[in-house]
C-alpha angles and dihedrals in degrees: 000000000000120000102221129166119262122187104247120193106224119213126191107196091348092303117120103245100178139295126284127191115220147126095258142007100253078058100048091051091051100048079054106044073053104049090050087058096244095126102134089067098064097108088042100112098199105043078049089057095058087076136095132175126193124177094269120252125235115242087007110058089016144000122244111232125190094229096053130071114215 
């Protein structure tokens, strides 16, 4: 089984929060939690709770463009 990289949108508290590219949702939510410089929390079970990642849908959690390559 091959691991590829899947878009995943990423919720806090229901709310989407952005889109993150990874091979699974746990993942996704950690390269996050990373970019937005929380990193610290990573071990914080419940900050980590608060997140949700679901495989992004086009033309609902992003737009398709012709001159990017999702």
């Amino acid at each position: 089984m091959r691991n590829e990289k899947k878009l995943f949108a990423i919720y806090k508290k229901g709310e989407h929060m952005g889109n993150q590219k990874s091979i699974d949702e746990i993942e996704a939510i950690e390269i996050y939690v990373i970019d937005s410089q929380f990193e610290s929390f990573l071990c914080d079970v419940k900050f980590m709770e608060q997140y949700k990642a679901v495989v992004a849908i086009e033309n609902l959690h992003f737009f398709k463009s012709k001159y990017i390559n999702l």
